[in-house]
C-alpha positions in Angstrom: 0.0 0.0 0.0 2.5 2.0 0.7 4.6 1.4 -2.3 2.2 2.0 -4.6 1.2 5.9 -3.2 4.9 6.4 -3.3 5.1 5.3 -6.9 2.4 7.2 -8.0 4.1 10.8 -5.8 6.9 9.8 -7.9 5.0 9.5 -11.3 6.5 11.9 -13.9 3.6 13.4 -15.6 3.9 13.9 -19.2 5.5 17.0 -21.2 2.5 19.1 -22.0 3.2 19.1 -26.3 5.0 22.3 -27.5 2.9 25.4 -28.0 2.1 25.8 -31.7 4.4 28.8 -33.3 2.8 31.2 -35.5 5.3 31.4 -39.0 5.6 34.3 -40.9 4.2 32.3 -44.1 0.6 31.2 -42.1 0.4 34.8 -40.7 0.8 35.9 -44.5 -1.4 32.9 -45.8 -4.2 34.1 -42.8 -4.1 37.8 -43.8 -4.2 36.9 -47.4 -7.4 34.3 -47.0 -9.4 37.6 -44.4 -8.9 40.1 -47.4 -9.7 37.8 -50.1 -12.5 37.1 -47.9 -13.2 40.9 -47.5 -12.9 41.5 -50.9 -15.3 38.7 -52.3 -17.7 40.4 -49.6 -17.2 43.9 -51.0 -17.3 43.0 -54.0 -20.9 41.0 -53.4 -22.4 43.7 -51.5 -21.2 46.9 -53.7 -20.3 44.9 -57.1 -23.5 45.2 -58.3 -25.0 48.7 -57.6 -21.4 50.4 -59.0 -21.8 48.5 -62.2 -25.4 50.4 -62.0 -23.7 53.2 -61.0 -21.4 53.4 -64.0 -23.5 52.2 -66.6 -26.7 54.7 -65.9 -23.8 57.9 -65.5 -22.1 57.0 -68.9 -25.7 56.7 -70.5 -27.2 59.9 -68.9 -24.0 62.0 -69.5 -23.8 60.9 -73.1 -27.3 61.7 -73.7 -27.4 65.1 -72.4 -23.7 66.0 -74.2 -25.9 64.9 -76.9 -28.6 67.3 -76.4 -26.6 70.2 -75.6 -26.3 72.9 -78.1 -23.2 74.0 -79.4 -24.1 77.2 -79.0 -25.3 76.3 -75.2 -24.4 75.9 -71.6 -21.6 73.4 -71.0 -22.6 70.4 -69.4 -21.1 71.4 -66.5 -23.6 74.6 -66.2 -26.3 71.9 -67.2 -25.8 70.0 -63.9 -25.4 73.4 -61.9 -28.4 74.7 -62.8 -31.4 76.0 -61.1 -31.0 74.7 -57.2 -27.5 73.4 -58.0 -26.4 77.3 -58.2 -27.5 78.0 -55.0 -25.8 75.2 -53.6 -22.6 76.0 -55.1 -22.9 79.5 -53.4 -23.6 78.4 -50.2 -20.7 76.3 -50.2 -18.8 79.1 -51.5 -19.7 81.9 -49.6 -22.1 80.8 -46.5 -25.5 81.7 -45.7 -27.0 85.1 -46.0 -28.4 87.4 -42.9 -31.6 88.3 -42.0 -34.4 88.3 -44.5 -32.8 89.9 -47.1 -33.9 88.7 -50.3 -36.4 86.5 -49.3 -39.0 87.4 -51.8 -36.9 86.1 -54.7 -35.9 82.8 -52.6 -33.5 83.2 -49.7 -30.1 80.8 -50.2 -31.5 80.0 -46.4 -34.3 77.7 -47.7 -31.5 75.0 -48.9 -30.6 72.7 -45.8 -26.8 73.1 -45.2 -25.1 69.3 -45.3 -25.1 69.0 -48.8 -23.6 72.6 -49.3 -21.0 71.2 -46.6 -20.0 68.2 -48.6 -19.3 70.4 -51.5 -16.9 72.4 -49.4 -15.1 69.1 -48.4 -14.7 67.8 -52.0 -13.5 71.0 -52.8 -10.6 71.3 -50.3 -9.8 68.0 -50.7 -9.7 67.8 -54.6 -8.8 71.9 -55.6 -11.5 71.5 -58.2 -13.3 74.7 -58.9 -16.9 75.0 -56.8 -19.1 73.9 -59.9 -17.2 71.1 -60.2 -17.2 70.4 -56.6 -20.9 70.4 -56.4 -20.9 67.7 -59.4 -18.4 65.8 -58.0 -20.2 65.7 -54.5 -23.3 64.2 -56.1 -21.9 61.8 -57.6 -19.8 60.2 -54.7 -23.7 60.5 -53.0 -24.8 58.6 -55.4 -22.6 55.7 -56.1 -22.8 55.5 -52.2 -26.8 55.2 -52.2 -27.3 52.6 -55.2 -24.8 50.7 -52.9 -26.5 50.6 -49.8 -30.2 50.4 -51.2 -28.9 47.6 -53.2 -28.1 45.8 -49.6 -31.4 47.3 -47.8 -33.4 45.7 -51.0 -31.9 42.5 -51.1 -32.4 41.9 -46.9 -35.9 42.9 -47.4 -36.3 40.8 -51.0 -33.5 39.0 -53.0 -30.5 40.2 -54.9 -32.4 40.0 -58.5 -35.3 42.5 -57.0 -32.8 44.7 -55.2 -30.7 44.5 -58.7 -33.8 45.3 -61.0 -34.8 48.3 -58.8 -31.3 50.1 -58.2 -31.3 50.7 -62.0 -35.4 51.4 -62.4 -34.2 54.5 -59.8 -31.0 55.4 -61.5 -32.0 55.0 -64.6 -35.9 54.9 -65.9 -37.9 56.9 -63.7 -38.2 59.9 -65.5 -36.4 62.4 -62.7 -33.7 60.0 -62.2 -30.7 62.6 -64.1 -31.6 65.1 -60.9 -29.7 62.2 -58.6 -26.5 63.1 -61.4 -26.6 66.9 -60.8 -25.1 69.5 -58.0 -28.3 69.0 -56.0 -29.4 67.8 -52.3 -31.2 64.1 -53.7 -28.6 61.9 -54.1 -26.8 62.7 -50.8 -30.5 62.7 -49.2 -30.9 59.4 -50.9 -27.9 57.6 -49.1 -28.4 58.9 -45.9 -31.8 57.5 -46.0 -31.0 54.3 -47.5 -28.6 54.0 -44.9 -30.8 54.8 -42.0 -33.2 52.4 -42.6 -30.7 49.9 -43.3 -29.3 50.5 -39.6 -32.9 50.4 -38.5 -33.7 47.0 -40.0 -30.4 45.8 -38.8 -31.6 47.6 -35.1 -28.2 49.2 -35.0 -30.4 52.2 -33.3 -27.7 55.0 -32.3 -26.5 54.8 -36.2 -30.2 54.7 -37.6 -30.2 58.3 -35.6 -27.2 59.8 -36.5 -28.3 58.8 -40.2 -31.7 60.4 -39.8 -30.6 63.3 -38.1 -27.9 63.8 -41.1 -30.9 63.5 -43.5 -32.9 65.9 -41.7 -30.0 68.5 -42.3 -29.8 67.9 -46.1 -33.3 67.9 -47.0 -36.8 69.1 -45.0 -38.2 65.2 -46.4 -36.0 63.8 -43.5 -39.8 64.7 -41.2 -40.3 60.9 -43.3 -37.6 59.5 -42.2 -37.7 60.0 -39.0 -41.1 58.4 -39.3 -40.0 55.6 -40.6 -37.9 55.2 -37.7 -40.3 56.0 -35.2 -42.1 52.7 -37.1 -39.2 50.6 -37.0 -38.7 52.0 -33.2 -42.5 50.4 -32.6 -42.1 47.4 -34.3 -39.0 46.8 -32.4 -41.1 47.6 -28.9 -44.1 45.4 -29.4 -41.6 42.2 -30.3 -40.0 42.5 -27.6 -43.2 44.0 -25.1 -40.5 46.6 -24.0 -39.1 50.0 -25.2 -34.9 49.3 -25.5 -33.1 52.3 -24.0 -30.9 52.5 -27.1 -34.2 52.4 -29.7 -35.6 55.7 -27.3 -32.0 57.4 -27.8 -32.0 56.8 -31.5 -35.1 58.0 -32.4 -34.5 61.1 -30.1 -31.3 61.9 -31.9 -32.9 60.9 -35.3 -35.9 63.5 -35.0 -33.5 66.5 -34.3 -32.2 67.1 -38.0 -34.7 69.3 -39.5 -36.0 71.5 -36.5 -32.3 72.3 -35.6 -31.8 73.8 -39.2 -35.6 75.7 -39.2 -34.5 77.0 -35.3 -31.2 78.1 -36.6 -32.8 79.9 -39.9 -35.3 81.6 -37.2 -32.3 83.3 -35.3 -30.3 84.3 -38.5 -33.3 86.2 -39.6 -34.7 87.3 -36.3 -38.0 85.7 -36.4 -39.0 82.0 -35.4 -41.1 81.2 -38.9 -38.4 82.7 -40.8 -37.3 79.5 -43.0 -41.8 79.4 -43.7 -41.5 82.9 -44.8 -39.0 82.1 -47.1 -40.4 79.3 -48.9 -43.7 81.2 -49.2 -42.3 84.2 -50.5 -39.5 82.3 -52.8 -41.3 79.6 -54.1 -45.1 79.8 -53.1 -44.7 77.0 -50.5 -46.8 76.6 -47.9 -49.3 73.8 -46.4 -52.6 73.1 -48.7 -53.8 70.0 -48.1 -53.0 69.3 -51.7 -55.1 71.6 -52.6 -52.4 73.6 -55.4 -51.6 69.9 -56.9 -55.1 68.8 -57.9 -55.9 71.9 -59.0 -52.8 72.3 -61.5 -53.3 68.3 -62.2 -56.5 68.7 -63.5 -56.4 71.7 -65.2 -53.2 70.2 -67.3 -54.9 67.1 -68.3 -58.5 69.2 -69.0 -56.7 71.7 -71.5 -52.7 71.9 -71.4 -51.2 72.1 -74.7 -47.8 71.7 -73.3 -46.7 68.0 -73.9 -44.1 68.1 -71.7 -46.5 69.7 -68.6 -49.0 66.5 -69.7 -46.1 64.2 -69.6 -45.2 65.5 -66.0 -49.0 65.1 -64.9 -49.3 61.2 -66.2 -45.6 60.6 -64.6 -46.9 62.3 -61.3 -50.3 60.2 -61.1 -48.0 56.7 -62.3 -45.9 57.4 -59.2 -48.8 57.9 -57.0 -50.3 54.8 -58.2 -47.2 52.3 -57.9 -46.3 53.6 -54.4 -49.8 52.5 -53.6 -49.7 49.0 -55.2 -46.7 48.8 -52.7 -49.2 48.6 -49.8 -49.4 45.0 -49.8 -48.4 42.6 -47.4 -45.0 41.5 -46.5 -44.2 45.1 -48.0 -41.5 46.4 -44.8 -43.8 48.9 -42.5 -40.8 51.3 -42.2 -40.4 51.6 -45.8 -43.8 52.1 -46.3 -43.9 55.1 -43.5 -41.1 56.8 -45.2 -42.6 56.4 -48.8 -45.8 57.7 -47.9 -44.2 60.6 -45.4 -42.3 61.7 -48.9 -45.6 61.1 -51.2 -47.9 63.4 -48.3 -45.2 65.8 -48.5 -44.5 66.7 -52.1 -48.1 66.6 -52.9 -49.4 68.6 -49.7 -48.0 71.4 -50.7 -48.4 74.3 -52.7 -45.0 74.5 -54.8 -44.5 74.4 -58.4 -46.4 71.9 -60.1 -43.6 71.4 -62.3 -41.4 70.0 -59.7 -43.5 67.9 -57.9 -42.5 64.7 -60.3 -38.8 65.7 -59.0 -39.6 65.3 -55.5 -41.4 61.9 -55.7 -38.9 60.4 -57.1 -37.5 60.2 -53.2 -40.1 58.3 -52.3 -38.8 54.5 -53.4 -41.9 52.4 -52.7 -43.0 52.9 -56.2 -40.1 51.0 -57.5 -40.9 47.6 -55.4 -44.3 46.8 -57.8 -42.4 47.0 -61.4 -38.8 45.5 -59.6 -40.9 42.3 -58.2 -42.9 41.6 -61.2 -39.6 42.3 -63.2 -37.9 39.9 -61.4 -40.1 37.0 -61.9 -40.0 37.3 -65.7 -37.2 35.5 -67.5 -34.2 37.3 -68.5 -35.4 38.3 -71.9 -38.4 40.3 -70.9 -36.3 41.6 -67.9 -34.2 43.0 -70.9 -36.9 44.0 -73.2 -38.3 46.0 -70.5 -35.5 47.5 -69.1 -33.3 48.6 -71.4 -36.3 50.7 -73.4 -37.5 52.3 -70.2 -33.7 53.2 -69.2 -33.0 55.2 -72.6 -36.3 56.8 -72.1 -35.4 57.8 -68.4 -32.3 58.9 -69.4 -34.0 61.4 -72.5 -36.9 62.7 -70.1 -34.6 64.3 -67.7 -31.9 65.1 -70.6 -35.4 66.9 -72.6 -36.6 68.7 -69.4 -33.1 70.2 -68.5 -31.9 71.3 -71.9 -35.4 72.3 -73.9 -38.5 72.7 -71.3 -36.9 74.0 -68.5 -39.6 73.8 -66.0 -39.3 70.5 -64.8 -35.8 70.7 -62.4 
């Protein structure tokens, strides 16, 4: 007995095996295989929407060189026009003071991100201002094809999200304004990227987003809508209110009266940014009243075929964003489309621009993207490519010859 507890004190236990030594080649083979990894998963995500991307700016610019006048404004001036100038000089010089000017449209309507981006690309690149403001939109762009591409293919599939990336870009009538020195196409991303965050429930960054959006355009009132949806949703799953979701929808809802506040102490009076737009640009809360009126009267007895065009695009619009109230259609979404569709249409602005500020309303792309993607590849083409080239000549014809419509 004794023996054997002293043989087993004396038992040698056996060497542990040698810690396993990390060569230079595996660390090189292991940090190759994560960015091949990270580059197949780029190139998944953002592959698709920047082939979009380059295809639909190749086709617009081409057309619209082609449309151009010798005799006319440059292209570049093309894309600057109308609200692009005023961007450009905001960017360039700042904001005016007080209410001077407001009856022929005070720059201090124009929300200021956009404006601010314009100054980054400029002292980043040293390209003139014009430029800049070109430039600017289309970095916004390429950056929101990419992200509704991924927010359309969590909510659908990758053929639907596909299919409806270059319906936006490319064949909605307005889609040229998302190439041009204006506010859409960085409102666009930040909203694409917000409700991305939302429906992943990364809350804090759905705010920031929506707060951001609510500095570049007064539409970011829908997105913070759609969040406040997303926010419920998220509540009634889980039969509490997260602390996180409260804080995010908190910061998300501060964008736009921050920049109306701010206008009200630059001119001295708290309705100062209302005054503006009403004196400017006729705008003001009607009910719809102004839109109806205008509609009807161009389809009862408009001899302007491009004013008649705009009326038909304006009620097709209407009518797909409410063939996308249908089930299994994301509630979210749906908020923010119909926030954007109650918005440009409530109002008493220029008819003519009313097609222009639809086109942020998105839902009226998921009826023709779904159908689309059910059909076979050669009616997929036979549809798409047609109403593409006609996109890209509706926006080219309204900015070169009608003039009304940007």
């Amino acid at each position: 007995m004794i023996v054997s507890s002293t043989l087993r004190n004396r038992e040698v236990q056996a060497p542990a095996p040698p810690a396993r030594r990390t060569t230079p080649d595996s660390a090189s083979a292991a940090l190759a295989a994560g960015t091949r990894a990270w580059t197949v998963r780029l190139r998944t995500m953002a592959g698709p929407a920047t082939v979009i991307y380059a295809a639909t700016t190749s086709l617009h610019l081409l057309v619209l060189s082609a449309m151009i006048r010798p005799d006319g404004p440059s292209l570049t001036d093309r894309l600057t026009a109308w609200d692009g100038r005023r961007f450009v000089q905001i960017a360039q010089y700042g904001y005016p003071h007080g209410m001077a000017g407001a009856a022929d449209g005070s720059n201090l309507a124009f929300f200021p991100l956009f404006p601010e981006l314009i100054r980054i690309v400029h002292a980043a690149s040293g390209l003139s201002w014009a430029v800049s403001g070109i430039v600017a939109a289309q970095l916004s762009l390429a950056a929101a094809l990419i992200v509704l591409h991924v927010l359309l293919t969590r909510l659908y599939d990758r053929r639907t999200a596909t299919i409806a990336t270059v319906l936006l870009a490319g064949a909605q009538p307005m889609s040229l304004v998302f190439f041009m020195a204006y506010s859409e196409s960085l409102f666009l991303a930040l909203t694409a990227g917000a409700l991305l965050a939302a429906h992943r429930r990364a809350w804090l960054t759905a705010g920031a987003l929506t707060a951001l959006a609510g500095l570049t355009r007064p539409a970011g009132v829908a997105v913070a809508l759609a969040l406040a949806v997303a926010v419920a949703l998220h509540a009634r799953e889980r039969r509490r209110l997260p602390g996180r979701a409260v804080a995010g929808l908190a910061l998300g809802c501060t964008g736009v009266p921050v920049f109306i506040g701010w206008v009200g102490l630059r001119t001295g009076r708290l309705d100062g940014w209302f005054v503006i737009q009403n004196a400017g640009w006729g705008t003001a809360w009607d009910y719809g009243h102004q839109y109806l009126t205008d509609l009807v009267g161009t389809l009862e007895g408009s001899n302007e075929f491009m004013a008649v065009c705009t009326a038909i695009a304006t009620l097709a619009l209407v009518v797909l964003s409410a063939a996308a109230f249908r089930r299994g259609t994301w509630p979210p979404l749906l908020a923010y489309g119909a926030g954007i569709l109650v918005l440009s249409l409530g109002q008493s602005n220029y008819f003519q621009c009313k097609l222009r500020l639809l086109i942020l309303a998105l839902i009226f792309l998921l009826p023709p993207a779904r159908a689309l993607a059910r059909a076979d590849n050669r009616t997929l083409i036979t549809a798409a490519v047609p109403a593409t080239l006609f996109g890209c000549w509706f926006g080219a014809f309204m900015l070169t010859t009608w003039h009304y419509g940007i």
